[in-house]
C-alpha positions as CSV (number, residue, x, y, z in Angstrom):
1,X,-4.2,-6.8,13.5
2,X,-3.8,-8.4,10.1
3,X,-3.7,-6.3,6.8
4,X,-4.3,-7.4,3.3
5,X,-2.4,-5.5,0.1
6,X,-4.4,-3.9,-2.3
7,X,-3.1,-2.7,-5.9
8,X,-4.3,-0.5,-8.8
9,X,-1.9,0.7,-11.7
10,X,-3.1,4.1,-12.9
11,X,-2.3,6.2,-16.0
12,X,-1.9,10.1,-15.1
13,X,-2.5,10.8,-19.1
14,X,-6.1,9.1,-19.3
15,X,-6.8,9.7,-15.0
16,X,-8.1,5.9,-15.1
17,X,-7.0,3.2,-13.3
18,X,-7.1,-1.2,-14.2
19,X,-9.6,-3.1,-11.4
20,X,-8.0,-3.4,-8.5
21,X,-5.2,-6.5,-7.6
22,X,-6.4,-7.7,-3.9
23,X,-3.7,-9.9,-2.9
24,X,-4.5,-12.9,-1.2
25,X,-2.0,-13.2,1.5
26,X,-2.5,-11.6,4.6
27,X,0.2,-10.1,6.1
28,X,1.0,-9.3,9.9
29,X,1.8,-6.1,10.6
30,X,1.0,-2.5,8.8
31,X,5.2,-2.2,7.8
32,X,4.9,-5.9,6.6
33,X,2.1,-4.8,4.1
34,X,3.7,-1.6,3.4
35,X,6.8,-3.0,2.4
36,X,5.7,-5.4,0.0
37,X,3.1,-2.6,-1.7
38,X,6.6,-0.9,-3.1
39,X,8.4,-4.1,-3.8
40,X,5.3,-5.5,-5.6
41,X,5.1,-2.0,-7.6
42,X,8.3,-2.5,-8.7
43,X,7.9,-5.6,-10.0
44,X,4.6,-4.6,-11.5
45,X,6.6,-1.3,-13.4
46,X,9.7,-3.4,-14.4
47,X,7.3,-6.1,-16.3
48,X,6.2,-3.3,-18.5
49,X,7.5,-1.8,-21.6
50,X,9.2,1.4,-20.8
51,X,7.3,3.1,-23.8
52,X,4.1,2.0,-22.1
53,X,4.6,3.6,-19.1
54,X,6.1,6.5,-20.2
55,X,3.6,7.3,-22.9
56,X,0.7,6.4,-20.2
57,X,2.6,7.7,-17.3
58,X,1.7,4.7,-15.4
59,X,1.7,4.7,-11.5
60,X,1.1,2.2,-8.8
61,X,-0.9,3.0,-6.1
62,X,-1.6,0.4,-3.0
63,X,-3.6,0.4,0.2
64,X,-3.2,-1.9,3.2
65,X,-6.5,-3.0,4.7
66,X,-6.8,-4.1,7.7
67,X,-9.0,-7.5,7.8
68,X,-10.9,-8.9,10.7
69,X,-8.9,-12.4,12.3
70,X,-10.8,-15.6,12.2
């Protein structure tokens, strides 16, 4: 099985999240995926103004989907 990574950064403050952030590669196994979901929402939080998130309370939230093999 294959799985593809799939983002969304949330505010808890206005209960809305941005459009989702599919990312393109496809990764091999579900702890593969998983994996890079928390070290992508790292990155994601530590490119943001720490006012902005706090004022927000911005989360990450991710999914891995499993995708059909060609």
């Amino acid at each position: 099985m294959k799985f593809m990574l799939i983002l969304k950064v949330c505010s808890a403050v206005h209960m809305d999240c941005l459009p989702p952030i599919h990312d393109s590669f496809v990764f091999n196994s579900w702890s593969e995926c998983a994996s890079a979901g928390y070290l992508r929402s790292i990155k994601i939080i530590n490119s943001m103004e720490s006012s902005v998130i706090n004022n927000n309370k911005v989360v990450v939230n991710f999914k891995c989907t499993e995708v059909t093999e060609s």
